[in-house]
C-alpha positions in Angstrom: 9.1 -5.1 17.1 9.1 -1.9 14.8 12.2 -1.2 13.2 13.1 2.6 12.3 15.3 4.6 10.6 16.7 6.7 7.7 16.3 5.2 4.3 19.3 3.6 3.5 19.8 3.0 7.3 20.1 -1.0 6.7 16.5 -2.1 8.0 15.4 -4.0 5.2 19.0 -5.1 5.3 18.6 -6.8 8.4 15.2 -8.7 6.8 16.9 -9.8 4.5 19.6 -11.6 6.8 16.8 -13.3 9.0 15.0 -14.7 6.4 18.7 -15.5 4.3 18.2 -13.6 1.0 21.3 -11.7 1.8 24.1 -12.8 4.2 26.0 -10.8 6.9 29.2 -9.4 5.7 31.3 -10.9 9.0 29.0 -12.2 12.5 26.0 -14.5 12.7 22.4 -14.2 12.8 20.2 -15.5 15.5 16.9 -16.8 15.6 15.4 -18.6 18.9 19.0 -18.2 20.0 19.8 -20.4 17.5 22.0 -19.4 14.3 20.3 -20.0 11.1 23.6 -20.0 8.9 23.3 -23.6 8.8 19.4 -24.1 8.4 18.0 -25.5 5.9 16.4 -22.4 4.2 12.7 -24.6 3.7 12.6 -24.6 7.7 13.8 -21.3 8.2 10.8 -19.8 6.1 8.5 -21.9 8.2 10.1 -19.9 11.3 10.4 -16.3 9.5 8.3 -15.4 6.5 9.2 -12.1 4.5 6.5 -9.9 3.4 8.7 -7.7 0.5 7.6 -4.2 0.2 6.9 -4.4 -3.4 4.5 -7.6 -3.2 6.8 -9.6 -5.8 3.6 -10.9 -7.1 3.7 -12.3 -11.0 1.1 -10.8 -13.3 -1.1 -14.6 -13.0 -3.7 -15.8 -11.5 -3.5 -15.8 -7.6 -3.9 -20.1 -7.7 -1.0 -19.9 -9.5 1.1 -17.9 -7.1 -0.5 -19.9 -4.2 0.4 -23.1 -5.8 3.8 -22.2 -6.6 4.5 -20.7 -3.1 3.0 -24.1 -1.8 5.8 -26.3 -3.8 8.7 -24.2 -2.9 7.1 -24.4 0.9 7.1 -28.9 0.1 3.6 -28.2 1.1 0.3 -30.2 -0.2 -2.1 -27.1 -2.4 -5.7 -27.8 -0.6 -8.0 -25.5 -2.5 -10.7 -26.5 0.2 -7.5 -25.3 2.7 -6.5 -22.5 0.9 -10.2 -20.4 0.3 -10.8 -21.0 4.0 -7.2 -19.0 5.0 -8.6 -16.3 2.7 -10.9 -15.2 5.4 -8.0 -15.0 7.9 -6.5 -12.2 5.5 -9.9 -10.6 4.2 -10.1 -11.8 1.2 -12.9 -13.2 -1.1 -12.9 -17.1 -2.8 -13.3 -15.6 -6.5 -9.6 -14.1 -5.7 -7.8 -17.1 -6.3 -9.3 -16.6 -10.3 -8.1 -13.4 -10.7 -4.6 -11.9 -11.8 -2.8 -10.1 -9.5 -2.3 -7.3 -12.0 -6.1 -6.6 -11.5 -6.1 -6.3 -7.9 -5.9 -3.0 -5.9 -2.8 -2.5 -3.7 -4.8 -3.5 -0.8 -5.5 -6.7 -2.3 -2.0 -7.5 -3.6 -0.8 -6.6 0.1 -3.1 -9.5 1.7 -2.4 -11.4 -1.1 1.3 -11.0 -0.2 0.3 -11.4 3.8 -1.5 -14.7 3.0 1.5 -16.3 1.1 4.0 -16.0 3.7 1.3 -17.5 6.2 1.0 -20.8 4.2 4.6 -21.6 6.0 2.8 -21.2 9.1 5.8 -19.0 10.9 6.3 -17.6 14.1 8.0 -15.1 13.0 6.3 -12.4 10.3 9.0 -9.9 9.1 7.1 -7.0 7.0 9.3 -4.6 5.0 7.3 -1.7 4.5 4.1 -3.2 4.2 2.0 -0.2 3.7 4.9 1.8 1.7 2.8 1.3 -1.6 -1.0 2.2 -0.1 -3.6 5.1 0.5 -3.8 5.8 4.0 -7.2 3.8 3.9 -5.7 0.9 3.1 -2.9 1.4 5.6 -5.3 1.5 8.3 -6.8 -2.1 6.8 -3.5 -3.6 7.0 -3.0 -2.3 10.3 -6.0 -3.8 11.8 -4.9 -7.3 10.0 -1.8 -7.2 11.8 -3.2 -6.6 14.8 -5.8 -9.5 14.3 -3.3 -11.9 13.0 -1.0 -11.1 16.1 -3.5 -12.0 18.5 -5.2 -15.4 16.0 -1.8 -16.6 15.5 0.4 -15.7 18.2 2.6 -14.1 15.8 5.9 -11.9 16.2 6.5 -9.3 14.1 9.2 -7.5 12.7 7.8 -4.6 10.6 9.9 -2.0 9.0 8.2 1.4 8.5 7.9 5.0 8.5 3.9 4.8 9.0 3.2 6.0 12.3 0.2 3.9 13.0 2.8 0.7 12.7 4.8 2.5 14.9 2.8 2.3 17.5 1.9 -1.1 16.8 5.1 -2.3 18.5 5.5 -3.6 21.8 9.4 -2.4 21.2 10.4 0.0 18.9 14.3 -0.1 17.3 16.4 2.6 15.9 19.0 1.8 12.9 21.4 4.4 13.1 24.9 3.9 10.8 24.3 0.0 11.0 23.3 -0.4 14.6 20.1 -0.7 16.1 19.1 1.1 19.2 16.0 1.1 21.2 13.9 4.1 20.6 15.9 5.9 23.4 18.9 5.3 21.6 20.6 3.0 24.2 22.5 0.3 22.1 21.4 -3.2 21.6 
C-alpha cells in the first residue's frame, strides 16, 4: 500500500497508531483484523516495524544500535546472524564497526531498513523512506523494497511523495482532512 497526501494530512499519523507510538484520539486500530490496543507492544513490532523518516540512528557504532534494537526486540545478538542479514539490505560486514554519523544517507537508510527486519515482521511501515536522499539513492531503496517484498513476503505501508514509491503500490490511498480514500477518492 502507498499512502498519499498533503503534508500535515495525518499519514505519518496513522504509522504511528499501527505500530503504537501514538494512540487514536477515540476508535480502534486493526491489524490482521485483530485490535492491537491490547498487544503486548514486543509482539506488535514483530507484526509491524516502523522505518522513521529521519533514521533515529545514535551517533555509535552500528553493533551498538544492532545490539540495542536486539534487546528491546528480547532477541539473542548473533554477530555470525547479523553480518549475514547485511547482504539482504546491501550492506558490507566492516559496517557494523563504523558510526552511523559517518555513513551516507543511503547507508543510514538500510541501516534503518535492517533494524526493523531483525523483528522479522510482516508488516514494513516506511515513513518517507527516501524524504532525506539524492534521487540515486531513492532509486537504491526502491529496488530494496522491491527485493525484500518478493524475499520476505512482506507488506508495506510506505508514506511518500516520491513517485517511483508510488508506483510501487499494489493500492494507492489518499489522506484527505483525516480520511483515507483510494486513489479515486471513493472512501475507505
Amino acid at each position: 500500500f502507498t499512502l498519499i497526501g498533503r503534508t500535515g494530512s495525518g499519514k505519518s499519523t496513522i504509522l504511528r497508531m499501527i505500530n503504537r507510538l501514538s494512540d487514536p484520539d477515540s476508535g480502534d486500530v486493526f491489524v490482521n483484523e485483530k485490535n492491537i490496543k491490547k498487544w503486548d507492544v514486543r509482539m506488535l513490532r514483530r507484526v509491524a516495524s516502523l522505518i522513521p523518516q529521519s533514521y533515529s540512528l545514535p551517533n555509535i557504532e552500528i553493533s551498538e544500535i544492532l545490539k540495542y534494537a536486539c534487546r528491546i526486540l528480547c532477541i539473542k545478538y548473533d554477530e555470525e546472524l547479523m553480518v549475514k542479514m547485511l547482504s539482504d539490505v546491501e550492506l558490507p560486514a566492516e559496517i557494523l564497526s563504523k558510526k552511523s554519523g559517518n555513513l551516507s544517507g543511503g547507508e543510514r537508510q538500510r541501516v534503518a531498513i535492517y533494524r526493523t527486519l531483525l523483528a522479522d515482521p510482516t508488516i514494513l511501515l516506511a515513513d518517507e523512506p527516501t524524504g532525506n536522499l539524492d534521487s540515486k539513492n531513492s532509486n537504491l531503496i526502491h529496488e530494496l523494497f522491491v527485493d525484500l517484498q518478493k524475499k520476505f513476503e512482506l507488506t508495506f505501508l510506505i508514506v511518500t511523495h516520491n513517485k517511483d514509491l508510488v508506483a510501487l503500490g499494489d493500492r494507492v490511498l489518499e489522506m484527505k482532512d483525516g480520511q483515507i480514500f483510494n486513489k479515486d477518492l471513493d472512501k475507505i
